[in-house]
C-alpha positions as a printed Julia matrix, in Angstrom:
469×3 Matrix{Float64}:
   0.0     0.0    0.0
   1.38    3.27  -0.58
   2.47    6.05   1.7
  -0.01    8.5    2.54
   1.57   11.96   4.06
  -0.58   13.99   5.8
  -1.58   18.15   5.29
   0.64   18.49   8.49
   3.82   18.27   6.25
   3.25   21.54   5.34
   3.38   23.26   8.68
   7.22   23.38   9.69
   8.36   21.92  12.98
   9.24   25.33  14.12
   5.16   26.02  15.08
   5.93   23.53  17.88
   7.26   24.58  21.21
   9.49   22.58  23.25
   8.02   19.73  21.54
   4.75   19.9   23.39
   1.97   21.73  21.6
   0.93   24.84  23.46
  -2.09   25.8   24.52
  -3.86   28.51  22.51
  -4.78   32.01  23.23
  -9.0    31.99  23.85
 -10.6    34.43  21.51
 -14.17   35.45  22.52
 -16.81   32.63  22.82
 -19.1    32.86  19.63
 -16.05   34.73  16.83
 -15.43   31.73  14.73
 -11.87   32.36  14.71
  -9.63   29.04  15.09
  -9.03   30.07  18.94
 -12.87   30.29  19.03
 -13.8    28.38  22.88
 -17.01   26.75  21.08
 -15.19   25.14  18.28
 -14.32   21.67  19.01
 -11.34   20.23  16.9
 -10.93   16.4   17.46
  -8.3    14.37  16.72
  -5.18   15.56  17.04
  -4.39   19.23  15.58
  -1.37   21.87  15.89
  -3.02   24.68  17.95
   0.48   26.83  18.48
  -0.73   29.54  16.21
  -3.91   30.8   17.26
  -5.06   32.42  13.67
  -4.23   29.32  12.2
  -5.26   25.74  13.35
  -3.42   22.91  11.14
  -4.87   18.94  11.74
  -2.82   15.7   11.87
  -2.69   12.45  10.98
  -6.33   11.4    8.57
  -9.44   11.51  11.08
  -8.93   15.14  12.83
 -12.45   17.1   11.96
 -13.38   20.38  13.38
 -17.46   20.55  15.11
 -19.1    23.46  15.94
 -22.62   25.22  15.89
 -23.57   28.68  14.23
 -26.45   30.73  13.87
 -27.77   32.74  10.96
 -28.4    31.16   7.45
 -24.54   30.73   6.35
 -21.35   29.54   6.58
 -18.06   30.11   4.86
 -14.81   28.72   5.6
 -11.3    30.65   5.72
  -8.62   28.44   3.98
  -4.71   29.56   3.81
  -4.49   27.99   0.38
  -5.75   25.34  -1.91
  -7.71   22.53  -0.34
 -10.22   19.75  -0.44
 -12.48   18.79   2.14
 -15.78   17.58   3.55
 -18.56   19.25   5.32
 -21.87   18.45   6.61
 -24.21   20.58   8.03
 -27.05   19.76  10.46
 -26.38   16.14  10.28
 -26.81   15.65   6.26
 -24.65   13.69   4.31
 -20.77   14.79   3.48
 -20.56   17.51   0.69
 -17.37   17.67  -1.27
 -15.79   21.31  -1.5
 -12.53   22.46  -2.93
 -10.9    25.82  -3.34
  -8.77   28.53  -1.11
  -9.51   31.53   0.65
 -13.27   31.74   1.45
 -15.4    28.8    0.58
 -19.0    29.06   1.17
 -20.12   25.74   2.09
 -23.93   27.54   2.14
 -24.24   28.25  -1.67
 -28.23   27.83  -1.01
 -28.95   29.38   1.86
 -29.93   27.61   5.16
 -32.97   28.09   7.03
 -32.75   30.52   9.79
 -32.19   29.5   13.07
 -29.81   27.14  14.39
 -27.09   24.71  12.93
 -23.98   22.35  13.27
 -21.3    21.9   11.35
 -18.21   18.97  10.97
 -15.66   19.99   8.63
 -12.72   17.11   8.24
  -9.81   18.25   5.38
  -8.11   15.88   2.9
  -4.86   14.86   3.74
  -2.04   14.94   2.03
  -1.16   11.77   0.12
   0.31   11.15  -3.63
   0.6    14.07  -5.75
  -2.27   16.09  -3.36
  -0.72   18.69  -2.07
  -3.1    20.87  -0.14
  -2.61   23.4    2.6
  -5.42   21.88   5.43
  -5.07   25.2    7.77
  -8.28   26.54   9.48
  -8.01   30.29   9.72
 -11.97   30.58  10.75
 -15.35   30.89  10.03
 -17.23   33.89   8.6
 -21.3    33.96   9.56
 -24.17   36.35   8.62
 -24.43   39.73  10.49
 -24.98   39.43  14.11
 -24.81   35.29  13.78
 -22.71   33.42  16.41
 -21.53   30.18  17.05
 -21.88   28.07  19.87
 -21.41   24.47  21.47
 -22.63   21.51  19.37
 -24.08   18.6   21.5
 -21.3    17.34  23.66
 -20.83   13.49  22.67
 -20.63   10.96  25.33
 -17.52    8.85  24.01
 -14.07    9.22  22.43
 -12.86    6.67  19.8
  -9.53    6.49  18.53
  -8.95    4.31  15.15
  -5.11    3.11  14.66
  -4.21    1.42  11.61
  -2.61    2.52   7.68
  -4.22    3.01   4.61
  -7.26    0.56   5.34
  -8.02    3.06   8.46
  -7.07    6.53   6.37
  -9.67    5.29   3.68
  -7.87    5.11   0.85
  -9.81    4.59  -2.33
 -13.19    4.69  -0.56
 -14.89    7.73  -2.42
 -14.16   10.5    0.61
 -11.35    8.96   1.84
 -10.91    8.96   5.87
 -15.33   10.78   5.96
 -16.01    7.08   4.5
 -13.86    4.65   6.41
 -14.99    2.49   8.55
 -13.62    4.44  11.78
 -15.14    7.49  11.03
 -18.42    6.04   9.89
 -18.35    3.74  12.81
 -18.01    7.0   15.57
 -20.69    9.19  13.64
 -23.22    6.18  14.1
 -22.45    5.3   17.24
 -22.6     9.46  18.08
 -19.02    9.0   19.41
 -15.78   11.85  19.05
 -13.41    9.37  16.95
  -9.91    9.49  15.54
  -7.83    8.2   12.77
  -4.83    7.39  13.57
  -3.34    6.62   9.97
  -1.18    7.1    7.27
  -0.89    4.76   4.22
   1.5     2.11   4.21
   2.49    2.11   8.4
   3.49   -0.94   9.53
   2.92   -2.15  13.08
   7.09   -2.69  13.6
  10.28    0.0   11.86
  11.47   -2.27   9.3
  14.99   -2.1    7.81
  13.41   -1.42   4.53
  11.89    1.86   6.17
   8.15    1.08   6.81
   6.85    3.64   8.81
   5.44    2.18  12.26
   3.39    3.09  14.98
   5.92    1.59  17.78
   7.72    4.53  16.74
   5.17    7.07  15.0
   1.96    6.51  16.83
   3.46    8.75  19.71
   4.08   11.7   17.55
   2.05   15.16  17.14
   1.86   14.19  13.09
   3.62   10.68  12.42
   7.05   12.61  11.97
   5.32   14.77   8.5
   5.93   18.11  10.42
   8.99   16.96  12.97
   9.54   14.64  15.46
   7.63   16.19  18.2
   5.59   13.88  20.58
   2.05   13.95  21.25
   0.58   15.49  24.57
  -1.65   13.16  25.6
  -3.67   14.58  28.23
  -5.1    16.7   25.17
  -7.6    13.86  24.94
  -8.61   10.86  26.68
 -10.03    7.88  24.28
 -12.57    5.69  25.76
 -11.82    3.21  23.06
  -8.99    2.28  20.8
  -9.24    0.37  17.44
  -6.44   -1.35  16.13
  -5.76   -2.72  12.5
  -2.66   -3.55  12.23
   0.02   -6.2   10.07
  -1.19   -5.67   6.35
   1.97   -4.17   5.41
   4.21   -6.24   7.84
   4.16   -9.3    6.33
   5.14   -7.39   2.9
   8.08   -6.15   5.05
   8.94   -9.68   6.18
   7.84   -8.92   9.85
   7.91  -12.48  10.97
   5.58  -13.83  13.88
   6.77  -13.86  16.6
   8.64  -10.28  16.05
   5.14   -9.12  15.13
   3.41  -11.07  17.97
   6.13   -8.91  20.72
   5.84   -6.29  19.53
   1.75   -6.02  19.5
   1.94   -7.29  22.94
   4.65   -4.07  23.86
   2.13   -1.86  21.6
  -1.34   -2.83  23.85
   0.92   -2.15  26.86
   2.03    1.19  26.08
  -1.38    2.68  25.34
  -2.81    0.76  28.13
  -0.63    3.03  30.2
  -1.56    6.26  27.99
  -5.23    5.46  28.15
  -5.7     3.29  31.64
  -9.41    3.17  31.22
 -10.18    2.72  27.57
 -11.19   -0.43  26.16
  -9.0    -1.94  23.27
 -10.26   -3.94  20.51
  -7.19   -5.49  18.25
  -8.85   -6.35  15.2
  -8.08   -9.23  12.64
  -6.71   -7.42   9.68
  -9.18   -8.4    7.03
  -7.27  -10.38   4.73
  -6.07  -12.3    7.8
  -2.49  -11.7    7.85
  -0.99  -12.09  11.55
  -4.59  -13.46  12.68
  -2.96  -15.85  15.3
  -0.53  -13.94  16.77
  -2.73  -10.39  17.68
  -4.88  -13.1   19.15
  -2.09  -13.64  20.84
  -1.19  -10.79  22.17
  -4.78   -9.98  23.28
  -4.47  -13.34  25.39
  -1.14  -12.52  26.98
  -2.57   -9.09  27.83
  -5.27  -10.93  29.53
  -3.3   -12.94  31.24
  -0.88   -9.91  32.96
  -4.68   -8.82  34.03
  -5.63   -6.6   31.66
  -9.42   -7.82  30.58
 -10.07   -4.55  28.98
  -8.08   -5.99  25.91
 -10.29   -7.54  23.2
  -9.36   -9.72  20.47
 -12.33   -8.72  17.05
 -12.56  -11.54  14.49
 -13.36   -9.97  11.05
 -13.54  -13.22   9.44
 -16.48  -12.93   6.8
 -17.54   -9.13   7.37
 -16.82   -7.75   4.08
 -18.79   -9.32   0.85
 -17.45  -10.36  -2.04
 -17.67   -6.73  -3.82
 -16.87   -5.05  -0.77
 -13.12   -4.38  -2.12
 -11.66   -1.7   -4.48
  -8.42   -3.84  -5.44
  -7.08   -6.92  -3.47
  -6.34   -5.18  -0.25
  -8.63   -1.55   0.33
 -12.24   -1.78   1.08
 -14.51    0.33  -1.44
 -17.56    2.25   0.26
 -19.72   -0.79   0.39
 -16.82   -2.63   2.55
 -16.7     0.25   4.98
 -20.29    0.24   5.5
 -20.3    -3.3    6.19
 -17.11   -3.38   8.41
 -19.26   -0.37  10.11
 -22.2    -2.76  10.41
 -20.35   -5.18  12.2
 -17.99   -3.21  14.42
 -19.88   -0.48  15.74
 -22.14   -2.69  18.14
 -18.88   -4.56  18.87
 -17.96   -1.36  20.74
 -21.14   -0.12  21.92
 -21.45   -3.27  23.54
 -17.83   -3.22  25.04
 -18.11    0.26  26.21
 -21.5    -0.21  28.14
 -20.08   -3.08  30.09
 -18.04   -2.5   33.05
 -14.57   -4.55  33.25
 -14.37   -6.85  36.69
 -12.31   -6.19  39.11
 -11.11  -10.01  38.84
  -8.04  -12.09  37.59
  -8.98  -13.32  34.19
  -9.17  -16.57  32.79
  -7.69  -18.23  29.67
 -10.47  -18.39  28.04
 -11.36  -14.84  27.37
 -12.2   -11.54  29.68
 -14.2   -10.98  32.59
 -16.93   -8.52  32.59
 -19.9    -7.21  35.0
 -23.05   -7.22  34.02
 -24.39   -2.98  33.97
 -28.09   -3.81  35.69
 -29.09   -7.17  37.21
 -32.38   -7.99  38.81
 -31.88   -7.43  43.06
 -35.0    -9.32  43.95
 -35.21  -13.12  43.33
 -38.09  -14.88  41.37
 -40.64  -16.54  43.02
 -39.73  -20.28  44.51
 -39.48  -22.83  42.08
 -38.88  -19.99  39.07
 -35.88  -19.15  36.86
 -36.76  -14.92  36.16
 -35.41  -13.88  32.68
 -34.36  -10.16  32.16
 -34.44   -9.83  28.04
 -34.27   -6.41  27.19
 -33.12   -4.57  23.88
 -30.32   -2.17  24.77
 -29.62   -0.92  21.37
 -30.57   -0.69  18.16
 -29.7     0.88  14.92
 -32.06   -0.42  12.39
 -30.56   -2.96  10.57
 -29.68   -4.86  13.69
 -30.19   -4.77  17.76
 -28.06   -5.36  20.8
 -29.54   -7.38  23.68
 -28.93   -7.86  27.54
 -29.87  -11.04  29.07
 -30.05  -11.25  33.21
 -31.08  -14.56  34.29
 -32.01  -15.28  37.86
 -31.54  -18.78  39.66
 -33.88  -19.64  42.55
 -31.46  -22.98  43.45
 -27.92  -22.73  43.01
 -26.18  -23.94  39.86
 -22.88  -24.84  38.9
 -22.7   -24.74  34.67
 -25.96  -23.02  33.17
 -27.73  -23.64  29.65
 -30.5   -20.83  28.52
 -32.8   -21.65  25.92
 -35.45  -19.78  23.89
 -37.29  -19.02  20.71
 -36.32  -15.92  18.62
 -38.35  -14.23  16.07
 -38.8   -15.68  13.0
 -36.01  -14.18  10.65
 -33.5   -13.09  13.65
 -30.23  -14.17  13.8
 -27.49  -14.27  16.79
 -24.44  -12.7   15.05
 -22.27  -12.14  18.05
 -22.04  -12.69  21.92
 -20.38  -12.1   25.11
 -20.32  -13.28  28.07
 -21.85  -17.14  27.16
 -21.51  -19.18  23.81
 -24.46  -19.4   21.75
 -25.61  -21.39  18.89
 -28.91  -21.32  17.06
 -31.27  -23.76  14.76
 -33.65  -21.85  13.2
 -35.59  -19.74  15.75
 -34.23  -22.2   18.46
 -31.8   -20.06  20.66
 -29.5   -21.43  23.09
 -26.54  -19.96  25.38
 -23.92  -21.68  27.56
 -22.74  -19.95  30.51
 -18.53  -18.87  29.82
 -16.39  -19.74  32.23
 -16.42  -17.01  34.69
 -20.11  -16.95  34.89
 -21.04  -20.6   35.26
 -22.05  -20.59  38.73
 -25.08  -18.91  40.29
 -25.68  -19.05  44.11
 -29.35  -19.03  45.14
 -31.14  -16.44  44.02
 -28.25  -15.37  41.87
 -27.65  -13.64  38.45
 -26.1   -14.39  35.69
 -25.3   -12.06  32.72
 -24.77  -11.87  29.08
 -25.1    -9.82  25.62
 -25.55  -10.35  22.08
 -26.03   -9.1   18.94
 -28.66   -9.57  16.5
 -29.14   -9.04  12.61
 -32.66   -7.5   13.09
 -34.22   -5.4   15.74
 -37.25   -7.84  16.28
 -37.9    -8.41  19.6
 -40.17  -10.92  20.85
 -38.23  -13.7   22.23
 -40.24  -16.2   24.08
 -40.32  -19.93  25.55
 -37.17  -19.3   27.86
 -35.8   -22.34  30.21
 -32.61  -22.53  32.37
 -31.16  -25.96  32.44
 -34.6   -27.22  30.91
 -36.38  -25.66  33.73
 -39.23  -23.16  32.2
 -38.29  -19.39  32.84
 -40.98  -16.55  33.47
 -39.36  -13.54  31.27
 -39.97   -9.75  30.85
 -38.27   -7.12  28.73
């Protein structure tokens, strides 16, 4: 895959201080200059000049709200970039100075606005530096919606979007945070390796702690600027080109999940199964040994199957339909990760240990399994479920069966093993979960490819189950 720079490389190193961003001058709340206090720019952007802001690495965007009908951008020079106003789909602009991204005026009242920049990469060479907004008379900005979450997307070209039709607006890490209503991040640039190669591939053991990958200097990234809740990583599609072998690459992911462990000691990492497979095994791996040394807020995503047959540009680069699908399948992945709280426990071999967020505190009636089936989320095309199940005798080793809806199907789970014949559902307790005292819970989660509910006809260990929802 080739090497995709970034519109950082244009800024010179000398715009850093000390090698620690500084923190900008506040302008008046409401101005829409870059300093601006109601402008939020995610991701990780050069803030030392305070008329100019400049973003790094693919998946910085800028979010803000305005008043007033429109809204023109103030570009340095020549650029490309994406906008989208009020929620609507991603409008292509391109040009320098002042672009008016409002060529038919808006209603009046008011708005919000992401703007995310091309980067750099090939022959594009364009200057992505925000110098401000300009509004109508007497219009303002303000503060969009805060969001809840903060995802951060590690990976190369796969994770900058390369060849997808709006490059990092349609890849499957920004899709995957605007759907989930997430902040999110790509950390990317075309053709990064996870390991430095002799043969010079760039890698994020070394790069991944730098302001801008090393485009504009060698200056390392302040971290306390943001705190990710969650970070994605793709990583090994250009190692193995590089000759990377396995166990090299299986070290070195381990050292990798340590190190931003300790940058982000709450966040929940997912290590995903590059999706032509390479280095499957061994980022298993290292999720495992991460486990192991205690760390159950490591998880290990299997890809295997999520992007159709068309859903590829060339041999290697998903087109937009593979984004939208890797989107499908990943963002419920982390919504259901990130609504779970981690144990405070040693985990097993077998996988991580998780609490369940609610549980039923009164037990069922004598003689009566209860079942807590309730949707927890649900995004159209598919739903995510949490299933509380309370034991009125004790059990060591629990089976839950049920009937789904005609047409549902289980496509992921957490917490137990499931299996399904038709609309016969049944789970198997994992093995941190497998015993229930008397009067006891049990907990897990799944994900299904419909948002039907309905389920019905539940028994635990053959023993029938009242249920509500």
């Amino acid at each position: 895959m080739r090497r995709r720079v970034l519109g950082a490389v244009v800024v010179a190193s000398t715009m850093l201080l000390g090698g620690i961003l500084a923190l900008p001058v506040q302008a008046a709340a409401g101005d829409g200059t870059p300093s601006d206090s109601n402008i939020s720019f995610v991701g990780r952007w050069n803030t030392t000049n305070a008329s100019a802001y400049v973003p790094y690495w693919a998946g910085a965007y800028l979010r803000v709200g305005f008043t007033g009908r429109t809204v023109k951008l103030k570009q340095r020079n020549a650029i490309d970039l994406w906008a989208s106003i009020d929620g609507g789909a991603f409008t292509g602009y391109s040009g320098s100075g002042t672009i008016n991204l409002t060529p038919t005026a808006l209603t009046a009242g008011n708005h919000t606005l992401i703007v995310s920049y091309r980067q750099v990469a090939g022959s594009y060479t364009g200057d992505a530096v925000f110098q401000g907004l300009t509004l109508d008379s007497g219009a303002t900005t303000f503060k969009a919606a805060a969001r809840p979450k903060l995802l951060e997307f590690i990976g190369d070209s796969i994770t900058a979007g390369t060849t997808s039709s709006q490059l990092a607006v349609t890849d499957y890490g920004f899709k995957t945070g605007e759907v989930l209503g997430y902040n999110h991040t790509q950390i990317a640039i075309g053709g990064m390796c996870l390991s430095e190669t002799t043969d010079a591939c760039w890698a994020h053991e070394t790069r991944y702690w730098m302001s801008s990958g090393g485009q504009a200097g060698t200056d390392l990234w302040d971290f306390s600027r943001y705190t990710a809740d969650g970070v994605v990583i793709n990583l090994g599609t250009n190692d193995k080109s590089h000759g990377v072998s396995s166990a090299d690459f299986q070290a070195k992911y381990i050292t990798f999940l340590t190190k931003i462990r300790a940058k982000f000691p709450n966040a929940k990492l997912f290590a995903m199964r590059t999706f032509i497979g390479r280095y499957a095994a061994e980022t298993q791996a290292a999720v495992l040994a991460r486990n192991n040394a205690g760390d159950a807020g490591v998880f290990y995503v299997d890809t295997t199957g999520w992007l159709p047959s068309d859903g590829l540009s060339d041999s290697v680069h998903p087109n937009d339909k593979g984004h939208q699908a890797i989107t499908d399948k990943l963002a419920p992945v982390i919504s259901a990760k990130l609504a779970t709280v981690t144990a405070p426990t040693t985990p097993s071999t077998t996988g991580p240990t998780t609490a369940p967020t609610t549980a039923p505190t009164t037990p069922p009636a004598s003689g009566a399994c209860a079942v807590i089936y309730k949707k927890t989320g649900d995004w159209g095309t598919g739903a995510q479920f949490d299933v509380t199940v309370t034991s009125p005798a004790a059990v060591n080793g629990w089976t839950l069966t049920w009937t789904l809806p005609a047409g549902q199907t289980i496509t992921q789970a957490w917490n137990a093993t499931t299996s399904q014949t038709g609309t016969a559902a049944r789970a198997v307790n994992a093995a941190w979960n497998g015993s229930i005292p008397a009067g006891g819970t049990a907990s897990f989660g799944l994900i299904a490819d419909s948002n039907l509910g309905g389920a019905t006809g539940f028994a635990l260990n053959n023993a029938p189950c009242t249920a509500t929802s």
